[in-house]
C-alpha positions in Angstrom: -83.2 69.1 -50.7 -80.7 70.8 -49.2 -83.1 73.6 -47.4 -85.3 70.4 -45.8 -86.4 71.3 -42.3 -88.7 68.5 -41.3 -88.0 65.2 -41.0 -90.8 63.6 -41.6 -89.7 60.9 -44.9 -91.1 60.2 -48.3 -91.9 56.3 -46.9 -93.9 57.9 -43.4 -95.3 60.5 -45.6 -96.5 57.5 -48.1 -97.7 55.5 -45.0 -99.3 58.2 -42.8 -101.7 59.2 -45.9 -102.7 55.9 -47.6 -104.1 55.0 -43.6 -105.1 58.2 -43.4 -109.0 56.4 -43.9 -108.0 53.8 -41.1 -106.9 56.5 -38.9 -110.2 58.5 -39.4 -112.3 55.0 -38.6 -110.0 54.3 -35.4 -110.0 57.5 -34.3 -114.3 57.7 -34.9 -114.8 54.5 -32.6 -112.6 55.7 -29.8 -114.5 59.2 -29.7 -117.9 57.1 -29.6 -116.6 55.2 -26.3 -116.3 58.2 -25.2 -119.8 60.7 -26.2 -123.3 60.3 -26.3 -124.1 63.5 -28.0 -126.0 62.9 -31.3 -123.5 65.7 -32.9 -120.6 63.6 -32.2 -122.0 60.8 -33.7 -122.7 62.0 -36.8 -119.2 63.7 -36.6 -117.8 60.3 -36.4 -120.2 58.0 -38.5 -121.3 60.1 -41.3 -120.8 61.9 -43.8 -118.8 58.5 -45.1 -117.0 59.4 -48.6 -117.3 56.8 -51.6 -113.8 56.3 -52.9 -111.9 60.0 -52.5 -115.0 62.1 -53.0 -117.3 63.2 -50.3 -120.3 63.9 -52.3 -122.4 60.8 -51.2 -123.2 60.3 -47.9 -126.1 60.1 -45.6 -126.8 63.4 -43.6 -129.7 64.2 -41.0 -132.3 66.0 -41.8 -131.0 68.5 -39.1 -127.7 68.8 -41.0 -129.9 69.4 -44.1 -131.7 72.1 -42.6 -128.2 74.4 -41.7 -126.0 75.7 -44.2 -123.0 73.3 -45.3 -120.2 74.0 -47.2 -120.0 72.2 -50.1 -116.0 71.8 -49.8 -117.0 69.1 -47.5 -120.9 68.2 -48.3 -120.3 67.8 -52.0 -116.5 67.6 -53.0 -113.7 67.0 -50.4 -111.8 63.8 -50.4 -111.7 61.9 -47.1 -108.3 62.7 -46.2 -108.3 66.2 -46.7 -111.6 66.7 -45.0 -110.0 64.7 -41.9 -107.1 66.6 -41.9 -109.1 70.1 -41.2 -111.8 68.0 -39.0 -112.3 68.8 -35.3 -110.9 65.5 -34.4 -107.6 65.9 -36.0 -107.2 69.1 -34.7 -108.4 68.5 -31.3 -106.5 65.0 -30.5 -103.8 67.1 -31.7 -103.9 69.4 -29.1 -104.0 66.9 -26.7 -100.5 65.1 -28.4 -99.2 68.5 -27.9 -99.7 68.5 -24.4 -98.8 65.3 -24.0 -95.4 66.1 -25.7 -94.5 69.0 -23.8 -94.8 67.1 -20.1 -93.5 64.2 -21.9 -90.3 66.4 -22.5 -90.8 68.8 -19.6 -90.9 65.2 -17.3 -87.2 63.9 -18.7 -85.8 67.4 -17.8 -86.6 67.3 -14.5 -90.0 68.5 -13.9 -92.4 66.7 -10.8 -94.4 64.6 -13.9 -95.0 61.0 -12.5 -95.0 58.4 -15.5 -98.8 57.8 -14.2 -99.7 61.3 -15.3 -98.3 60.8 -18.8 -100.0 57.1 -18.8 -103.4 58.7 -18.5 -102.8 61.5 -21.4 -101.7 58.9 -23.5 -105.0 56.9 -22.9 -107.2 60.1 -23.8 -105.5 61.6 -26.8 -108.5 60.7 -29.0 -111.3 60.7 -25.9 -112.5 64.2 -26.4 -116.4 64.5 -25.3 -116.6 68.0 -27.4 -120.7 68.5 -25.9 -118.6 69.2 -22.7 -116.1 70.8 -24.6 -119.0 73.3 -26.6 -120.4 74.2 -22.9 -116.8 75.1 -21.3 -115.9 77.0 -24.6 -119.9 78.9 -23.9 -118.7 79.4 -20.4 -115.0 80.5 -21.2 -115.2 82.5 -23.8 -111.7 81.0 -24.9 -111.6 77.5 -27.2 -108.2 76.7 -26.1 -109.1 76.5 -22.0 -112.3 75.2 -22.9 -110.3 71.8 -24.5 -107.6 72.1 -21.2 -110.7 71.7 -18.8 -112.6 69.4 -20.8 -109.2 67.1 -21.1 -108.7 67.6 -17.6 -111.9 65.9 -17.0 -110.9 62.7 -18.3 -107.2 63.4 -16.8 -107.8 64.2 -13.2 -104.5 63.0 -12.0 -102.8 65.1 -14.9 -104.6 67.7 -14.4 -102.3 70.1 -12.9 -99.8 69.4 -15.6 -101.5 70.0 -18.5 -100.8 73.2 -20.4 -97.9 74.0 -17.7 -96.0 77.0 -19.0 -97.5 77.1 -22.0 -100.0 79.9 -23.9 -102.5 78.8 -26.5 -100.4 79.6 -29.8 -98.7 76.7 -27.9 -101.7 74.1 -29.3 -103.2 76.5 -32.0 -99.9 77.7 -33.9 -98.5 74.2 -33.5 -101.3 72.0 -34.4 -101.9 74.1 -37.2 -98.4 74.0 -38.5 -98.6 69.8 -38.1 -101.6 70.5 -40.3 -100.7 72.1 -42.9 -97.5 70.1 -43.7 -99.9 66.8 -43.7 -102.0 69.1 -46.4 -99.3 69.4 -48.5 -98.5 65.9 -48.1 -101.5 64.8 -49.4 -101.6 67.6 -52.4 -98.3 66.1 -53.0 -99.2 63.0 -53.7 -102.3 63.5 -56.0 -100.6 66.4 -57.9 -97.4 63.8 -58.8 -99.9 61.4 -60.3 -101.8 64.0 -62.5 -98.0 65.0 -63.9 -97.6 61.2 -64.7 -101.0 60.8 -66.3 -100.3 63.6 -68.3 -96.8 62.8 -69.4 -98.4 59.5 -70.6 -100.6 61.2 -72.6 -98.2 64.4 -73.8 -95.8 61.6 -75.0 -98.6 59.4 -76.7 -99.3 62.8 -78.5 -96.5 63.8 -79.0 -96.3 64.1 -83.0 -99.6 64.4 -83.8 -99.8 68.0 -85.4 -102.5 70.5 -84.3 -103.3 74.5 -85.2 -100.9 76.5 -82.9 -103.0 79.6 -81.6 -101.3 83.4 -80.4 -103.9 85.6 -79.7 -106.7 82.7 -79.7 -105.8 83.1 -83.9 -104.4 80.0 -85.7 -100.6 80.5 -86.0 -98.0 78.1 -86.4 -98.3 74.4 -85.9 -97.4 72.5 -82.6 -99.0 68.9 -81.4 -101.0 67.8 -79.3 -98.7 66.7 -76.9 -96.2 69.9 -77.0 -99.2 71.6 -75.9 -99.8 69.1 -73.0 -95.8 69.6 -72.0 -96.9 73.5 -71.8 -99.6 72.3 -68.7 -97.1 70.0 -67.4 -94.6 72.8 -66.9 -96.7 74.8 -65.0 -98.0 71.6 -62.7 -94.2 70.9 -61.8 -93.5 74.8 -60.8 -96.3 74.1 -58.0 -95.2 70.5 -57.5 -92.0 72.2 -56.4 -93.3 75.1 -54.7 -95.5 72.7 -52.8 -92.4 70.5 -51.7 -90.2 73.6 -50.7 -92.7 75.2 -48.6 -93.9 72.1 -47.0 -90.0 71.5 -46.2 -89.5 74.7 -45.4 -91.8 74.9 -42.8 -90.8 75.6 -39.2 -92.1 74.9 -35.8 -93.4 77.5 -33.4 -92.3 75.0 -31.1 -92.8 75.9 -27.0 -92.2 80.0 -26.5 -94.6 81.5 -24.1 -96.5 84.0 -24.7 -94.7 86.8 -26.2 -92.2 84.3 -27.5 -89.7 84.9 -24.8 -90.2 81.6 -23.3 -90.2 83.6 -20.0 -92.6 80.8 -18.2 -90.8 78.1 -19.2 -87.4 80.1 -18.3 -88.9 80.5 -14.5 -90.2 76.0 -14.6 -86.7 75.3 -15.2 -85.2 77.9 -12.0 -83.5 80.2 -15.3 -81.8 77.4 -16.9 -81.9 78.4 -20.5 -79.4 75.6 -21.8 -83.1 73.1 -20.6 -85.5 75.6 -21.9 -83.2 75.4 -25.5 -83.9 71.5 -25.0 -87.4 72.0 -24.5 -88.1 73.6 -27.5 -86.3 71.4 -29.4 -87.6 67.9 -28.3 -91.0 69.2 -28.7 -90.2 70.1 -32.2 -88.8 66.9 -33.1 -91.7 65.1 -31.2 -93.9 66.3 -33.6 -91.9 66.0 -36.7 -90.1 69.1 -37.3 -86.2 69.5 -37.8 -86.8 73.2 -37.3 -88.3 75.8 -35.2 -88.7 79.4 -35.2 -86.2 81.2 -33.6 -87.8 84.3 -33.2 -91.9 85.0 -32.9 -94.3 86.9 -31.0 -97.1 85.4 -29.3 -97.5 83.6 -33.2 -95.3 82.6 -36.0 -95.1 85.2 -37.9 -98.5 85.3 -40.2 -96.2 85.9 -43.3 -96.1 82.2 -43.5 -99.2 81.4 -44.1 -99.3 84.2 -46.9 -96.5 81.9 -48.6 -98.5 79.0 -47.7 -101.2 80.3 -49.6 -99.3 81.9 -52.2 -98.4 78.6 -53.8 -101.7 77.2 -53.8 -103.2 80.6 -55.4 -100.6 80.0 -58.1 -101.3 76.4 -58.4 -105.5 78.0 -59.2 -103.6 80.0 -61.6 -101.9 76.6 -63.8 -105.2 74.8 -63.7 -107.6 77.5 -64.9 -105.2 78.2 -67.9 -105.1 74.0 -69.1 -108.7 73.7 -68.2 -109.5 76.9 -70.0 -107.4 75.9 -72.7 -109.4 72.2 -72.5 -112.7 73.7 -72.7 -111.6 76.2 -75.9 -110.4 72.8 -77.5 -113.7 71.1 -76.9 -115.7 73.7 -78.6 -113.7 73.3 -81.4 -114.7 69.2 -80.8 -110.3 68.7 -81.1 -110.3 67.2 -77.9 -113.0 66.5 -74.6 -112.9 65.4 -70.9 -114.0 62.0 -70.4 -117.8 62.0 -70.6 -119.6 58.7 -69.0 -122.4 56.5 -70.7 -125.3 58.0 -68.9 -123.5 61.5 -68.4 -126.2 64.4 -69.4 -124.8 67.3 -71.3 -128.0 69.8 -70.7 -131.3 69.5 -69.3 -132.3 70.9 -72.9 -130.2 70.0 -75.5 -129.9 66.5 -75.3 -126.8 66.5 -77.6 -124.7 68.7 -75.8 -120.8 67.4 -73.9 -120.6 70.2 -71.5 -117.0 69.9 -70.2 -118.0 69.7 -66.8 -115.2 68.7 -65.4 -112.9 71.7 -66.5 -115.6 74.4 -65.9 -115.6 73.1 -62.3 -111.5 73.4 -61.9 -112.1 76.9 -63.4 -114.4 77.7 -61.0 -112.9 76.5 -58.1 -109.3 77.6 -58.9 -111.2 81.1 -59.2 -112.2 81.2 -56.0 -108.6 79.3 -54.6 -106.4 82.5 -56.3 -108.9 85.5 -54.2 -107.8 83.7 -51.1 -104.5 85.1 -51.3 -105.7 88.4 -50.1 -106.9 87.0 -46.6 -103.3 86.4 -45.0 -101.7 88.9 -46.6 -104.5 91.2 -44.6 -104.0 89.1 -41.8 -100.2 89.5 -42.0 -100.4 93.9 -42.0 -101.8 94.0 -39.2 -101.1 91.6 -36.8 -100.0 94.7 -34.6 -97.1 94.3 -31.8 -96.8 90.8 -30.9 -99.8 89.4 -32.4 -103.7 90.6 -32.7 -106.6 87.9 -32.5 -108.0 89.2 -35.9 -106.2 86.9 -37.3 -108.0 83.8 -35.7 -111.8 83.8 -37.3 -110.1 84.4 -40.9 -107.4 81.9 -40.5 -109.9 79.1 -39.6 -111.5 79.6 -42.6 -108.8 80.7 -45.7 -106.2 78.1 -44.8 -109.0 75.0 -44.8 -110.8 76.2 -47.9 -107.5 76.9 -49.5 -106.1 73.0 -48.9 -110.0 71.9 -49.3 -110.2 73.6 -53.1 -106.9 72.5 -54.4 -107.4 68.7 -52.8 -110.8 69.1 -55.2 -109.3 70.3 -58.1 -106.5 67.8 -58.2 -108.8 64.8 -57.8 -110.8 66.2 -60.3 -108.1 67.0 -62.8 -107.0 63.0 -62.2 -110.4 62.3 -64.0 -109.4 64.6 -66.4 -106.5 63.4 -67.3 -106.7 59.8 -67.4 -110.2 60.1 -69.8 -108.9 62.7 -71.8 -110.1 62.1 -75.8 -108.6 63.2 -78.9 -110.4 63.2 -82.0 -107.0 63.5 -84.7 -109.5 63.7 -88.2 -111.3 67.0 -86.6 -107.7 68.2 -85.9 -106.5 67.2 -89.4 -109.6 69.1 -91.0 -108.7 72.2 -89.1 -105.1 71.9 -90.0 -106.1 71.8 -93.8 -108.5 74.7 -93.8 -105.3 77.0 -92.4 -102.2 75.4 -93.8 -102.3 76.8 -97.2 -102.4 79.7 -95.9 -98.8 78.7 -93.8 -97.6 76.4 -96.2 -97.2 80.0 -98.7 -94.2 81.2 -97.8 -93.0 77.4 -98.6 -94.2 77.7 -102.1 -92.6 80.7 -102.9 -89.1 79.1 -101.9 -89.5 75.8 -104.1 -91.0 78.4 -107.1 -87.5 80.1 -106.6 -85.3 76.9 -106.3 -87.4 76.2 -109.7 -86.0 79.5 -111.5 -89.2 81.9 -110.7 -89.0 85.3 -109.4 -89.4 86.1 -106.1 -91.5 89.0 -106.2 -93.8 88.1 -109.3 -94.3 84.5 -107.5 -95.2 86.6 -103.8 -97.8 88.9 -105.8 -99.6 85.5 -107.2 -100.0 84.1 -103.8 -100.9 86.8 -102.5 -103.7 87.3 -104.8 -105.0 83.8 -104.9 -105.1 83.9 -101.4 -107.0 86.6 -100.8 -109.4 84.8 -103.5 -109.1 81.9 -101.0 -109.9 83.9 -97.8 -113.2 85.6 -99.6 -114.7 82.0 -100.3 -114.1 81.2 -96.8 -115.3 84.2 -94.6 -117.6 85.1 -96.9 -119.1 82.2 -98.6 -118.4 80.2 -95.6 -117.0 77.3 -97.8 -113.5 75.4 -97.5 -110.0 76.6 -97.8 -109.3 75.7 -101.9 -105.9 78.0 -102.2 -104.7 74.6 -103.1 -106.4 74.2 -106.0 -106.6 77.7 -107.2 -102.5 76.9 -107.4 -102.9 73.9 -109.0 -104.9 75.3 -111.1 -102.4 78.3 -112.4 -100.3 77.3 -114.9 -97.4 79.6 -113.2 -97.0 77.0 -111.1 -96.9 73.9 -113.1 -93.4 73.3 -111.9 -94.0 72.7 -108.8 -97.6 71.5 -108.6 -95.9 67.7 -108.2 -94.5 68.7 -104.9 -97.3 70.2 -103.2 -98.0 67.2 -101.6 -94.9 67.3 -99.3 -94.8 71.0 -98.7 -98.6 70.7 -97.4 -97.3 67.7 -94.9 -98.2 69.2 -91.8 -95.6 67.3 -90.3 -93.2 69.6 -91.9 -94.6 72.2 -89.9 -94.4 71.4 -86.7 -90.5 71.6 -86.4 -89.0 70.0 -82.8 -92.0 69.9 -81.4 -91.9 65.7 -80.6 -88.4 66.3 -80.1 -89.0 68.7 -77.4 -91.5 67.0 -76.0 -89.2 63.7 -75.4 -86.5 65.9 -74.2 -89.1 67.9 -71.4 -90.0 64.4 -70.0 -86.8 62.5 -69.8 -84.5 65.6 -68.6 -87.9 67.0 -66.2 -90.5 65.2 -65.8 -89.1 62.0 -65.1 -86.2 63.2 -62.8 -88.8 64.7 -60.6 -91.6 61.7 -60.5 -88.8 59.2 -59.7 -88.7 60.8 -56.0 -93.0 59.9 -55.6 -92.0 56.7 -57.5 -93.7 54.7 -54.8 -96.9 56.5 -55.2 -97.8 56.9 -58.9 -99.8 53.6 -58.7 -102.6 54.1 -57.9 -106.8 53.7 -59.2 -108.3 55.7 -61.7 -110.2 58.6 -60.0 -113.9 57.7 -59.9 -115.5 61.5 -60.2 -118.5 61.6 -58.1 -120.7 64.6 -59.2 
């Protein structure tokens, strides 16, 4: 795209989150060379996630005994829940300091190469019980993580942080963050398009009751309706892609975003200060950085951030609403395993799970909207810390509930079950009633009168609508025509004008012409990652 302002490409974004699970492992046994505290260790070694979902794992009964959220206890997929974990964050940190005297070393600053050589060693060495008890002594988390890396640095020591303030290693780290969340959204929400273009196009002329007003209205199929979900799902697959591209650096500013420190380092040479900023930012993957900012990027960007994924909740809770209606109605269910249990009670019941759990969660993803947009108003001046303690929770939890939904809408939609003879039986009990107008025109083509034909429907269908809301048997408006000599002349045709294929007007043809022309233009850029296993849903 023309607007692209990070250059990290679709091949390193493949590679850097299919050994995402490696990294997590690597990272784990470096950090246990380097801790004996029991929290680390069951930071690093547990909870392990079958397949994507984190639901079964081994805890303490110390963990047990504290509140955990179930984004991560019961739900999150192992990348995503790396991505947010202290680790990532924290060795990220660390490659941001590492960068900055890297860069702030070729421009002329007194960094030996020896200094550098023993960052690089301790990226992922971070003894976080030391860390906890400067942070308890500090007060601050970010000179907490500078003394503690300082420790195992001694000789770089009195480079580390040089000129920098802590949006430095929060705003930054965060930023990295968040484009490798939307990486990994990315990815999972492409292959749930695919799955369900398979399906919309393997159900594309199979008729079903159209519903305005949750009424039965004009026909559609099964997989028009599925093109209608679609839709929405590639609105947020490109919303997701533009603001992940779109996304700027904070890059290296100072603390009122003057760059003022780093201006006095370099003896008021702007012309290496203007390099500084912009090696870091390419360092860590960024084409772009923020030109202007206070002491933070402006907190307006997170609101778009979240924006998307709020409106992303909003697509899923209508198709798995729209799922759920059309389960009750036993036209179509979520896959629904061997030993799966319905109710504790009702031993026949196929509760669709799945969806009510995307509704639920998709609920909660689009009222987390209003965090940065509160956090934006009044980030007074150059920046307030309010906006710390509520960041570090909306921005995970919004990333952690859409990487939930989309594995679980991956089940969805690869076990998704149509049952076409319920469909058909529903069609029949409400196209006579469509199919009217239809009759009327062949009784005219035939030589009847309009009007005297339109009162004799009308009045056998009212006959027909009594027996069904009121006797509570089937639909028979066909036979009571058959059945009136009036319309012996066309009783031979009724056949075809009751096809309900002959209601459902471009609806296939639509349907082939939304995936070649849409669908298929857009999945041909994730082409490389479509392949992939079915999603194993772990309760």
């Amino acid at each position: 795209m023309s607007d692209s302002t990070t250059t990290t490409t679709e091949s390193q974004k493949i590679s850097t989150i299919s050994d995402l699970t490696n990294v997590t492992q690597t990272n784990a046994t470096e950090q246990q060379q380097s801790t004996k505290s029991t929290r680390s260790s069951i930071l690093l070694n547990g909870p392990s996630m079958k397949d994507q979902s984190s639901s079964s794992f081994i805890v303490s009964l110390d963990d047990r005994s504290k509140y955990r959220s179930p984004l991560v206890s019961r739900y999150a997929s192992v990348e995503m829940s790396y991505n947010f974990s202290e680790i990532k964050k924290f060795s990220t940190w660390r490659r941001l300091w590492f960068w900055l005297a890297q860069c702030q070393k070729q421009l002329g600053l007194d960094i030996t190469d020896e200094q550098l050589d023993e960052m690089e060693r301790n990226l992922n060495n971070i003894d976080f019980d030391v860390a906890e008890a400067e942070e308890r002594r500090r007060r601050h988390d970010v000179m907490a993580h500078v003394h503690t890396f300082a420790r195992c640095c001694p000789k770089a020591s009195p480079i580390i942080h040089l000129g920098a303030t802590s949006a430095f290693v929060g705003d930054n780290a965060d930023l990295i963050v968040m484009r490798d969340a939307f990486d990994i959204l990315i990815i999972k929400l492409v292959r749930c398009i695919h799955r369900l273009s398979q399906f919309a196009q393997e159900y594309a002329c199979l008729p079903t009751l159209g519903y305005t007003h949750m009424q039965p209205a004009q026909l559609t199929t099964v997989g028009k309706r599925a093109c209608i979900w679609i839709q929405d799902l590639l609105m947020d697959l490109k919303n997701f892609d533009r603001v992940k591209r779109q996304l700027k650096f904070r890059g290296v500013k100072g603390t009122t975003g003057t760059q003022a420190s780093f201006l006095q380092l370099f003896n008021g040479d702007h012309s290496k200060v203007e390099d500084l900023d912009r090696m870091v930012t390419e360092m860590a993957g960024f084409a772009k950085a923020f030109i202007i900012c206070g002491q933070t990027y402006t907190r307006k960007l997170d609101a778009e951030v979240v924006s998307v994924l709020a409106g992303f909740g909003g697509s899923i809770h209508k198709m798995c609403t729209d799922i759920r209606l059309l389960a009750s109605l036993k036209e179509i269910e979520e896959p629904f395993e061997i030993e799966q249990i319905g109710s504790s009670a009702m031993p026949y019941k196929r509760n669709p799970m799945r969806c009510e759990r995307c509704c639920s969660l998709a609920r909660h993803l689009m009222t987390l909207i209003n965090d940065p947009l509160g956090t934006h108003s009044v980030q007074w001046m150059e920046r307030t810390l309010d906006d710390s303690a509520n960041k570090r929770i909306c921005i995970p939890e919004a990333f952690l509930t859409a990487d939930i939904i989309l594995f679980t809408l991956q089940n969805i939609s690869e076990g998704l079950v149509v049952y076409p003879k319920v469909i058909d039986k529903h069609i029949k009990q409400e196209l006579p009633f469509m199919a009217t107008e239809n009759i009327i025109m062949a009784m005219v083509s035939a030589g009847g009168n309009r009007q005297e034909c339109h009162e004799k429907i009308r009045t056998l269908s009212q006959k027909a609508a009594e027996r069904v809301k009121i006797d509570g048997l089937d639909n028979d408006l066909v036979e009571r025509v058959k059945n009136d000599t009036y319309f012996a002349p066309i009783v031979n045709k009724l056949d075809v004008l009751l096809d309900a294929k002959t209601f459902i007007g471009r609806a296939p043809e639509q349907v082939y012409e939304f995936i070649s022309r849409e669908v298929e233009p857009t999945l041909k850029n994730f082409s490389t990652i479509i392949p992939h296993k079915p999603a194993d849903l772990v309760v």
